[in-house]
C-alpha positions as CSV (number, residue, x, y, z in Angstrom):
1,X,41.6,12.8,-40.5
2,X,42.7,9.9,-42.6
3,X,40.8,9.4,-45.8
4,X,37.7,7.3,-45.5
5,X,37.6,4.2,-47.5
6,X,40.8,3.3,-45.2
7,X,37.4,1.9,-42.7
8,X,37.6,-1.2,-44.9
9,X,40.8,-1.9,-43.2
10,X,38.9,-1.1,-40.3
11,X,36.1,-3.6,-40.8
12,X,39.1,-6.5,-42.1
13,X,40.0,-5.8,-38.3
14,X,37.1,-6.3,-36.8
15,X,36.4,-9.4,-38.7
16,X,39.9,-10.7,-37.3
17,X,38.7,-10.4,-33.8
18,X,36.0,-12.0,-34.1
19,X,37.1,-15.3,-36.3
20,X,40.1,-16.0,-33.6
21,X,37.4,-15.2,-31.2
22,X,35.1,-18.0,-32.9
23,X,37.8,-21.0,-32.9
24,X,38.7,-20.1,-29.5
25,X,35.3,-21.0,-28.1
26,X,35.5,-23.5,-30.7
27,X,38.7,-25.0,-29.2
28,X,36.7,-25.0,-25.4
29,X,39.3,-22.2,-24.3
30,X,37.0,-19.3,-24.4
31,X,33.5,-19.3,-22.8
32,X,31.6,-16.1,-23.2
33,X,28.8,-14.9,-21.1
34,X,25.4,-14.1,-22.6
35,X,24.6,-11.7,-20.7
36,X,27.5,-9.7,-22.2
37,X,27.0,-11.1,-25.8
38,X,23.4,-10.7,-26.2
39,X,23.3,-7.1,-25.5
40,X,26.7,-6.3,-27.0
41,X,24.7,-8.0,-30.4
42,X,21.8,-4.8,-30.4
43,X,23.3,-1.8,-28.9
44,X,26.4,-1.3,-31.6
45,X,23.2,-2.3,-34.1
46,X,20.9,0.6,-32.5
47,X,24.1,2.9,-32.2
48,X,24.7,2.5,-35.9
49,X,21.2,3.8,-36.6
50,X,21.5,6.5,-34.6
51,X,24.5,7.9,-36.0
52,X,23.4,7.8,-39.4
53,X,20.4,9.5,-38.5
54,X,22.6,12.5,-36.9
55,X,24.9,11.9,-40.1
56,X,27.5,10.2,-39.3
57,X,29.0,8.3,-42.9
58,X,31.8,5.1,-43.2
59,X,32.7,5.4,-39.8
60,X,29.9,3.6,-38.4
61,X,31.3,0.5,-39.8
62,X,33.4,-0.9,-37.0
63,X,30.6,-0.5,-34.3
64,X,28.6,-2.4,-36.9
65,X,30.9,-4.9,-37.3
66,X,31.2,-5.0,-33.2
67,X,27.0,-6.4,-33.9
68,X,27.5,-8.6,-36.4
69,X,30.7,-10.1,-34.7
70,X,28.6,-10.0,-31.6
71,X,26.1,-11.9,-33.4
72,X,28.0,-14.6,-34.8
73,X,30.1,-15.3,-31.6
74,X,26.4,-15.6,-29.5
75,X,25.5,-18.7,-32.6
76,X,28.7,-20.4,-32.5
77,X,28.8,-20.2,-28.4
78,X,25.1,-21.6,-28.4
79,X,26.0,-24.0,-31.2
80,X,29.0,-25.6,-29.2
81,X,29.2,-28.2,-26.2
82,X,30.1,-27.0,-23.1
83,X,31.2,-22.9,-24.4
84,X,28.6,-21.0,-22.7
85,X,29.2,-19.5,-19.1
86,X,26.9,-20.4,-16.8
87,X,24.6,-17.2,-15.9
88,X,24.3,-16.0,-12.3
89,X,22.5,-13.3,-10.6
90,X,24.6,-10.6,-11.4
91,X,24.8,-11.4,-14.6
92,X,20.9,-11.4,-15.2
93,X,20.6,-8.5,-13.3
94,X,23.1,-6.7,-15.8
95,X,21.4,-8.0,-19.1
96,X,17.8,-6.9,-17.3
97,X,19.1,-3.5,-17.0
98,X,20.8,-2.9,-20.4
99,X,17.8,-4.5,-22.5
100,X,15.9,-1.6,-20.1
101,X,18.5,0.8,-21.3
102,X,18.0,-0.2,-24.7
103,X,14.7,0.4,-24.8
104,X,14.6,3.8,-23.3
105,X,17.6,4.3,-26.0
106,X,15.0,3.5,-28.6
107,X,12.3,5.4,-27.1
108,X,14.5,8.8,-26.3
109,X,13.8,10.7,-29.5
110,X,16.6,13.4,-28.6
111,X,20.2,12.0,-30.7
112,X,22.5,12.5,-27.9
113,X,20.4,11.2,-25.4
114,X,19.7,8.4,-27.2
115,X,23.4,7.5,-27.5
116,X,24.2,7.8,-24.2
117,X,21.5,4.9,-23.5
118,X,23.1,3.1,-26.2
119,X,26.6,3.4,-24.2
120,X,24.6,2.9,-20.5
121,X,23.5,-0.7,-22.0
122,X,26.5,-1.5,-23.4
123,X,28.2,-0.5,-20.3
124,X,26.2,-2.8,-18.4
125,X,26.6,-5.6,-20.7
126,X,30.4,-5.4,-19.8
127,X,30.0,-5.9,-16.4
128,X,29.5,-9.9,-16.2
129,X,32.4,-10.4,-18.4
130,X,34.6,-7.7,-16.4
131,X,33.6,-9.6,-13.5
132,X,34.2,-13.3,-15.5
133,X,37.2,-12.4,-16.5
134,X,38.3,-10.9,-12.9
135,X,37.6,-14.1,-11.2
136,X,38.4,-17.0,-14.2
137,X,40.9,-14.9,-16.7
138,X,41.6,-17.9,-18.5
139,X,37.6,-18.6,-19.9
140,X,38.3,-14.9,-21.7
141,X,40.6,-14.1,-25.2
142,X,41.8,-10.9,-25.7
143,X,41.1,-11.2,-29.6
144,X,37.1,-10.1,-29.3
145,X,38.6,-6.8,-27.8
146,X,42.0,-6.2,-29.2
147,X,41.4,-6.6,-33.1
148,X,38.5,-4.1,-32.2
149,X,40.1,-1.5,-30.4
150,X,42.1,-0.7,-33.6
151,X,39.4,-0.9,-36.1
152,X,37.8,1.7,-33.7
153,X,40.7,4.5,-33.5
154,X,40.5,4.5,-37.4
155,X,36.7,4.8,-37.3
156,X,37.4,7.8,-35.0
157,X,40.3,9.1,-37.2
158,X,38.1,9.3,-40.9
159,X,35.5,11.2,-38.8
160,X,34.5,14.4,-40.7
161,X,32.1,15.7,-38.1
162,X,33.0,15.4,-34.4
163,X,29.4,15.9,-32.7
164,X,29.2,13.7,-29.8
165,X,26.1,11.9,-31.2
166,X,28.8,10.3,-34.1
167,X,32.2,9.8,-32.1
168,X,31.1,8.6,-28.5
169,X,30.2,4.8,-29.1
170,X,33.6,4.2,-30.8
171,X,35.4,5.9,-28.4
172,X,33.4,4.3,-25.0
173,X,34.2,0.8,-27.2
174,X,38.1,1.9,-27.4
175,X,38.1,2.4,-23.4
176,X,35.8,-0.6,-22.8
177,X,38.0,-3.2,-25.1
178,X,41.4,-1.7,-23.2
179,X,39.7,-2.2,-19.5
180,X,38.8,-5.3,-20.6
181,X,42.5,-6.3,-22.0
182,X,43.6,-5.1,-19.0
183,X,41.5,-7.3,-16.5
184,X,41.8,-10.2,-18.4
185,X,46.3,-9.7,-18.3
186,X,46.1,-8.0,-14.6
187,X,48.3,-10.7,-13.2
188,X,50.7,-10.1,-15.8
189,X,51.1,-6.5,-15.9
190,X,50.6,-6.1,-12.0
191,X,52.4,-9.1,-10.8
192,X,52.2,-9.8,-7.1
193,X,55.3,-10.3,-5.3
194,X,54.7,-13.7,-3.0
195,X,55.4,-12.8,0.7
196,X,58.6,-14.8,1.6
């Protein structure tokens, strides 16, 4: 367990992500897709409540970040010409579902529970941009889900108590981010020899 107030480092992470994240959509290279955004904005905010509530301390403060990092990246994507992704079915079938999630996450009274509706619409909220960045790789940056999935292994490493209720959210993030990463690089880490 690393000593706590190393989160700050943490949160400077985060913050990182999400500023290279912001002048890429600025720059027209990076379009995110709402239906991933929007969500992505409440459930780390709900999470965070939730894991106070079952006690969790300082380590809540890169899945709040995730929010608020969230939340400034939907403003400056709505805010600039031509940065948004244009929404099709799937993708409003996958934000319908994870604001459903997110409700029964708020209305589940039982912590653990709770969390793992927080992580269901979260989940779901990664699908259009797994699926974007699948098919059009180069409307995604890696910097909204690499800076994070650092600041997330320290918020799992200055965790006092490991109940699921306070370590699950950073860890799904960690596994999300990487996935994520990974889709967006495929043809770069998995080239494909041309048949000659």
């Amino acid at each position: 367990m690393l000593p706590e107030n190393i989160i700050f480092f943490a949160v400077f992470l985060n913050l990182i992500g999400a500023v290279l994240y912001i002048k890429s959509i600025a720059k027209g290279h990076t379009k995110p897709n709402l239906a991933s955004w929007i969500p992505w904005v409440l459930a780390p905010f709900i999470a965070v409540f939730f894991q106070l509530k079952a006690g969790a301390g300082l380590s809540v403060l890169p899945i709040f970040m995730a929010g608020l990092g969230s939340l400034a990246i939907v403003i400056t994507a709505a805010l600039t010409k031509n940065a948004l992704w244009k929404l099709r079915t799937l993708d409003i079938c996958c934000l319908l579902l994870s604001i459903a999630a997110i409700v029964l996450y708020i209305l589940t009274h039982n912590l653990d529970i709770s969390i793992i509706f927080a992580i269901l619409s979260d989940g779901l909220a990664y699908v259009p941009s797994y699926v974007k960045a699948w098919k059009f790789p180069d409307t995604e940056s890696t910097t909204a889900y690499s800076w994070p999935i650092l600041a997330n292994i320290v918020g799992l490493l200055v965790i006092k108590d490991w109940h699921f209720t306070i370590y699950s959210f950073g860890l799904y993030l960690v596994v999300c981010d990487i996935a994520m990463i990974t889709i967006i690089h495929r043809k770069k880490l998995f080239p494909v020899e041309s048949k000659s």
